[in-house]
VOGU-3710 file (C-alpha; in Angstrom, 3 decimals, decimal comma):
1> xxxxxxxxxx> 0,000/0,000/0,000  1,418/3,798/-0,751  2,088/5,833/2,513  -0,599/8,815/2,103  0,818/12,035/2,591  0,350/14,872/4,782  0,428/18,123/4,978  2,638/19,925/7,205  3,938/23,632/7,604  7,508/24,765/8,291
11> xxxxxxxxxx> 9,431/27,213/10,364  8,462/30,000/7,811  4,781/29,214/7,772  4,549/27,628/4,539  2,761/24,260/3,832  4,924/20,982/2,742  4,401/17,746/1,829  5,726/14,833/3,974  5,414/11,192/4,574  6,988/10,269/1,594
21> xxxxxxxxxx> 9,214/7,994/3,923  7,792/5,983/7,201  8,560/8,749/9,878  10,879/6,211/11,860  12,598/5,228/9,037  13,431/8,720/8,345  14,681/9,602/11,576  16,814/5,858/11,583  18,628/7,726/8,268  19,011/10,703/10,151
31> xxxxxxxxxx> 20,741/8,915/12,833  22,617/7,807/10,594  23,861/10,687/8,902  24,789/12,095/12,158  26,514/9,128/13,926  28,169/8,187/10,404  30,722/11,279/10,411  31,300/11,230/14,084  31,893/7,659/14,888  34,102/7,260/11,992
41> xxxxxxxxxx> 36,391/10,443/13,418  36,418/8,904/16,776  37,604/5,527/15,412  40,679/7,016/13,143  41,448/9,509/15,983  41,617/6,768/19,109  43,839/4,355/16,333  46,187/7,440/15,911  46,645/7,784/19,628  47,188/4,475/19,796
51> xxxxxxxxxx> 49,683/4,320/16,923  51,810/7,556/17,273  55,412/5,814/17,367  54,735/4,952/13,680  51,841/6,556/12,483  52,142/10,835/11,507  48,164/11,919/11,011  50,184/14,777/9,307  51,872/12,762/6,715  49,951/10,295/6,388
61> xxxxxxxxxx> 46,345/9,569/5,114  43,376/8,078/7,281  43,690/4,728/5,387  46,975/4,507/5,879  45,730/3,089/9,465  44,698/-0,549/7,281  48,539/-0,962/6,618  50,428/-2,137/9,793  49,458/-3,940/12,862  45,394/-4,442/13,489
71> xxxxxxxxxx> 45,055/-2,497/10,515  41,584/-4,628/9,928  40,285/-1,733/12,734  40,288/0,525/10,409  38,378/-1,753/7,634  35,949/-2,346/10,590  35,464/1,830/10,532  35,021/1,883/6,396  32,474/-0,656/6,744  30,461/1,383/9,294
81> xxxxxxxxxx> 30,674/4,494/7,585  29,872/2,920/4,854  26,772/1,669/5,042  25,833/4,151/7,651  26,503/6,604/4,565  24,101/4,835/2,005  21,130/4,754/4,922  21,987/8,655/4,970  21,801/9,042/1,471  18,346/6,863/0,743
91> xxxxxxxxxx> 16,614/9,082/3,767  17,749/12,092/2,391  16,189/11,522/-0,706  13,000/10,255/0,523  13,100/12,949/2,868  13,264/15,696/-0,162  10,561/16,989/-2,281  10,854/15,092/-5,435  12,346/16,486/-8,381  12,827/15,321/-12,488
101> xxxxxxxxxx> 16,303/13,660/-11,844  16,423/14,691/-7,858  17,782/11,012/-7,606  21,212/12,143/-8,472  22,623/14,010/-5,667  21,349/11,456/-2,982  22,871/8,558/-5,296  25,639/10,882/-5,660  26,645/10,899/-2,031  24,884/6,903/-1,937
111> xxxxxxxxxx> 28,102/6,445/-4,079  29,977/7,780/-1,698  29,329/5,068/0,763  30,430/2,591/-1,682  33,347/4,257/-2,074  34,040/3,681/1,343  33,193/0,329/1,284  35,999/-0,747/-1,229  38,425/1,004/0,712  37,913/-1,540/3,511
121> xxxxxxxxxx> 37,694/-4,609/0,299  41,154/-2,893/-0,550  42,929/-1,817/1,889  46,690/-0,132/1,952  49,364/-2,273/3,078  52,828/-2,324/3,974  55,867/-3,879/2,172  58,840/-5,906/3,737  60,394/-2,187/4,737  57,307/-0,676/6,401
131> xxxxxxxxxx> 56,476/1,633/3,192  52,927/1,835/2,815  51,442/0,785/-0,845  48,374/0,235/-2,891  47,945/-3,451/-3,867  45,318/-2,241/-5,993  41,603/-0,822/-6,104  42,227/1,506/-3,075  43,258/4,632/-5,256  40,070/3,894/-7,309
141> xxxxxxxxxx> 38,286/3,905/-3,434  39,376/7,026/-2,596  38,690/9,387/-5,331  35,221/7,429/-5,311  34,561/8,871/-2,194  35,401/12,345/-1,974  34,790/12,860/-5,933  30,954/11,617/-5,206  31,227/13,592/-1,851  31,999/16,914/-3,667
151> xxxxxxxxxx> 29,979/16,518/-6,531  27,119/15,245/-4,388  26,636/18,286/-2,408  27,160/20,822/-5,495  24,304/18,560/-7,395  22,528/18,173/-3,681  22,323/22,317/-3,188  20,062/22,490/-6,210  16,921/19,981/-5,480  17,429/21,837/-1,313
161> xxxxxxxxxx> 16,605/25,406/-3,320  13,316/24,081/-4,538  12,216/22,203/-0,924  10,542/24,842/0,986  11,667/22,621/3,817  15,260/22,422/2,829  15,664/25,625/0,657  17,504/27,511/3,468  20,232/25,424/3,446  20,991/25,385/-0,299
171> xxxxxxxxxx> 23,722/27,712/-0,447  26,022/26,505/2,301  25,662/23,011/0,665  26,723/24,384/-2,577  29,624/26,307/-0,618  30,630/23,387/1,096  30,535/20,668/-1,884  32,233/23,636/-4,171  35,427/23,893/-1,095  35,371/19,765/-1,238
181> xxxxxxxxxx> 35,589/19,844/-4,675  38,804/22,547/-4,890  40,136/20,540/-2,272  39,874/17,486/-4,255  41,764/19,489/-7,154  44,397/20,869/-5,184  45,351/17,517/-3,081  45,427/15,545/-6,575  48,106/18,138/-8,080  50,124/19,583/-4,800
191> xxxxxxxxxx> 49,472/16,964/-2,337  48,783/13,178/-3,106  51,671/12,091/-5,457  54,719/10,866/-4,474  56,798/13,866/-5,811  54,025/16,670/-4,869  55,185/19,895/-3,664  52,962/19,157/-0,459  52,875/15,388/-0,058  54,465/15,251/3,811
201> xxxxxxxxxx> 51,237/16,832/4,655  48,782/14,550/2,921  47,431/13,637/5,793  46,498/17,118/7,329  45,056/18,149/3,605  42,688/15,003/4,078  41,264/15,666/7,432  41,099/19,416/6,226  38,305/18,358/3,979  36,499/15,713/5,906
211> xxxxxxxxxx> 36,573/16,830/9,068  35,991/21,094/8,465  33,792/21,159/5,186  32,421/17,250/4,025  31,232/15,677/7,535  29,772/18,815/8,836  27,939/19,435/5,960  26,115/15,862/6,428  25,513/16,798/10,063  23,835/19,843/9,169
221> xxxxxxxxxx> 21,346/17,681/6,916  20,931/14,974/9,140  19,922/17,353/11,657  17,421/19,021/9,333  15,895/15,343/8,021  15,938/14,637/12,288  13,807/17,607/13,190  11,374/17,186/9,889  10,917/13,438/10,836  9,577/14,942/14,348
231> xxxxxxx> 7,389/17,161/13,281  6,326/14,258/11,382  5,770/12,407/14,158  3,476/15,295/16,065  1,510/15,905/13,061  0,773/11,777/13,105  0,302/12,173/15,994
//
């Protein structure tokens, strides 16, 4: 059977549709959204304190953690993000006013999760002399991920301006997936090859973008799809 839908108004005053998602099931992919970004920080950042006698977070990329002793840990945290990522992305476009090809952001960033996944199905490793290397796949991983990130939110911002729900966060989305996006750029030029300009501080580039433009970003939505899924829930109610 379809879910009917409801009317509902938001901060401004104006009415909205929702209910195109179960109400829990849109607050489970808020959850998700939220607890994605942070528990996946908290997991790299406890394996660096753990790991500082070989491991520079300044030098050296998060993945870099899968290379080494109990480097499975950090295969562990790809998984979770992972899927936590793709619940994320399905609620968020469930959660959005529908749209011609509104699909494509939410897959955009859905891809993203994937990405994530085949970092932990191909991890780094180390050779016989501790240098860490690419076995293959894991390159292909990684510009998954924060390729699909960037362009996710850029494509995202656009289907957010026409949601009267959403429409106040379209431009910081667009600022933030434009600033992943030039980071991307500038760490695959200056930063990421071997003989880059900037490649002893790979690993400070990379958290750059995750941790001060990408993850909040999601936050921010999450926490918007979390407070539409309860007033969902009063207007069930």
């Amino acid at each position: 059977m379809g879910i009917a839908m409801a009317a509902q108004r938001n901060g401004d005053g104006a009415a909205v549709q929702h209910g195109e998602w179960p109400v829990p099931r849109t607050s489970v992919a808020a959850w998700a959204g939220i607890v994605g970004p942070v528990l996946f920080t908290a997991g790299f950042m406890a394996q660096e304190l753990f790991r500082m006698d070989e491991y520079s977070p300044l030098a050296e990329p998060v993945s870099a953690l899968e290379a080494g002793p109990n480097g499975w840990l950090q295969q562990v945290n790809f998984v979770v993000f992972g899927i936590l990522t793709m619940v994320f992305a399905v609620g968020l476009h469930r959660g959005l006013q529908p749209t011609r090809v509104g699909i494509l952001g939410p897959g955009l960033l859905l891809l993203s999760g994937v990405g994530l996944l085949l970092a932990a199905i191909f991890p780094l490793r180390e050779d016989a002399a501790g240098v860490t290397f690419d076995p293959g796949g894991h390159v292909v991983a990684g510009l998954t991920f924060f390729l699909t990130s960037a362009t996710g939110l850029i494509v995202l911002s656009r289907r957010l301006s026409r949601d009267p729900r959403w429409h106040g966060l379209a431009a910081y989305t667009l600022g933030c997936g434009g600033l992943a996006l030039l980071g991307f750029i500038v760490m695959g030029v200056f930063v990421m090859p071997d003989d880059a300009p900037l490649h002893d501080w790979a690993g400070l580039g990379q958290r750059l973008i995750i941790i001060l433009i990408i993850f909040p970003c999601r936050v921010v939505l999450s926490l918007r799809l979390l407070r539409l899924s309860a007033a969902g829930s009063r207007t069930a109610a």
